[in-house]
C-alpha positions in Angstrom: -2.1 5.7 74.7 1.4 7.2 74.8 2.0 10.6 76.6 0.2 14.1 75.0 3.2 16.2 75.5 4.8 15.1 72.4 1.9 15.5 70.5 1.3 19.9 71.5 2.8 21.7 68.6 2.0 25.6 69.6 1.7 28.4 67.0 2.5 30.7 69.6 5.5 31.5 71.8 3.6 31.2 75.3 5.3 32.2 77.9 4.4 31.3 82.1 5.2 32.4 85.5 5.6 29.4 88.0 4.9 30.4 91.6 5.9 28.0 94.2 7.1 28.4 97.7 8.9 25.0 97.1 11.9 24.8 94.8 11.9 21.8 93.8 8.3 21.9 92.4 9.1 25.4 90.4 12.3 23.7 88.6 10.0 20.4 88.0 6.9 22.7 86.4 9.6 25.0 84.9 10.9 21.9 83.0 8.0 20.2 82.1 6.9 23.6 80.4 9.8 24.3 78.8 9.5 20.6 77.2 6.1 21.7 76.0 7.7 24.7 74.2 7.0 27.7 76.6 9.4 30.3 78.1 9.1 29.6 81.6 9.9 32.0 84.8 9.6 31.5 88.0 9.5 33.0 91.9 8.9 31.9 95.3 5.7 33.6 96.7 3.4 35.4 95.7 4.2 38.9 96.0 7.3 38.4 94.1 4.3 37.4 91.5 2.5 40.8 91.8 5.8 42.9 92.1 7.0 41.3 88.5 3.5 42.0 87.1 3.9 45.4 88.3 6.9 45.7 86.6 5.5 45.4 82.9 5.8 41.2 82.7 3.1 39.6 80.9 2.8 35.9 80.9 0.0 33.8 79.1 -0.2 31.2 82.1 0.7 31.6 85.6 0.6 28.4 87.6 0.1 29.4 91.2 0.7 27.6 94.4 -2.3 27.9 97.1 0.1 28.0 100.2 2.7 30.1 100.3 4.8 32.5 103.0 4.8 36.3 102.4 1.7 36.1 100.0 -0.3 33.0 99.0 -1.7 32.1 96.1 -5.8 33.6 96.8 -4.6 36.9 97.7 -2.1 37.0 95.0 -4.5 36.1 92.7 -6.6 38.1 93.7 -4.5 41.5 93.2 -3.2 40.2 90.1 -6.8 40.0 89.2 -7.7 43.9 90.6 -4.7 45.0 88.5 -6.1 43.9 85.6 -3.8 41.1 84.3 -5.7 38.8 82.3 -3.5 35.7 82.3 -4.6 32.4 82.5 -4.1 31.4 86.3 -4.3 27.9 87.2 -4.3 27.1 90.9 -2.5 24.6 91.8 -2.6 22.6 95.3 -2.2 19.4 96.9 -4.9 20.4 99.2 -8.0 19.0 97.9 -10.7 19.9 100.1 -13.5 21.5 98.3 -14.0 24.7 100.6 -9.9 25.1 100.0 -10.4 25.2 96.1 -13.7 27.0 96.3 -11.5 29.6 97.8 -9.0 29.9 95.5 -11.8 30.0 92.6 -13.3 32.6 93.8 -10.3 34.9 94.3 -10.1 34.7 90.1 -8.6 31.4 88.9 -9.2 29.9 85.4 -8.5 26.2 86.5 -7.7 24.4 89.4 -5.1 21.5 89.8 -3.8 19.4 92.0 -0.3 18.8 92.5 1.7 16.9 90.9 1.2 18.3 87.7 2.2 16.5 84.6 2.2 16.9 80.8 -1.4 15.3 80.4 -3.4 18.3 82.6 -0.9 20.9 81.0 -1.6 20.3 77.3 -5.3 21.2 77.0 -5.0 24.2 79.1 -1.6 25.2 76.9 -3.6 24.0 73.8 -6.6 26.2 74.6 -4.1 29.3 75.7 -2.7 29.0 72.3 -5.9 28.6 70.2 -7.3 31.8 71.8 -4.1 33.7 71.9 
């Protein structure tokens, strides 16, 4: 079986917010979700995160890093969360110990994935955004 990410036609103009400390992983998941058809943005932490949902941004999907300077990804999720933005918010880590992840669940996550991420784990969840939108 070919690649999914030719296969995602949305009926929806989804838009995400890529949080990553590390630039070269924010223009990688910036591109690969502009390929699948969504308006990407992106910052480096995760206050910049809260500040821009704070602002008025809305996003359907935020992808969010687990370690970060400034603000990391549980505790940004976690305000986003007591502010009331309903986003989807996938974790995303390299760090796959199960205490790690449990963490970041519990601060508020939809999904957890782990790094690198690719077109075949963001269809479904883009897929599932776009059939509930």
């Amino acid at each position: 079986m070919g690649s999914t990410s030719n296969v995602l036609k949305l009926k929806n103009r989804l838009t995400a917010l890529v949080v990553d400390d590390a630039e070269v992983t924010r223009r990688i998941h910036v591109q690969l979700l502009m390929n699948l058809g969504v308006d990407a943005w992106d910052v480096e932490n995760g206050k910049k995160a809260v500040d821009l949902c704070q602002s008025g941004e809305v996003f359907d999907l935020i992808l969010m890093d687990m370690e970060m300077p400034i603000m990391d990804g549980p505790e940004a999720t976690r305000l986003l969360r007591e502010m009331g933005v309903t986003s989807v918010i996938v974790g995303i880590s390299s760090n796959s110990m199960e205490q790690n992840k449990q963490l970041f669940m519990n601060a508020g996550l939809n999904d957890y994935q782990e790094k690198p991420l690719c077109a075949d784990k963001l269809v479904p969840i883009l897929r599932d955004i776009d059939n509930n939108y």
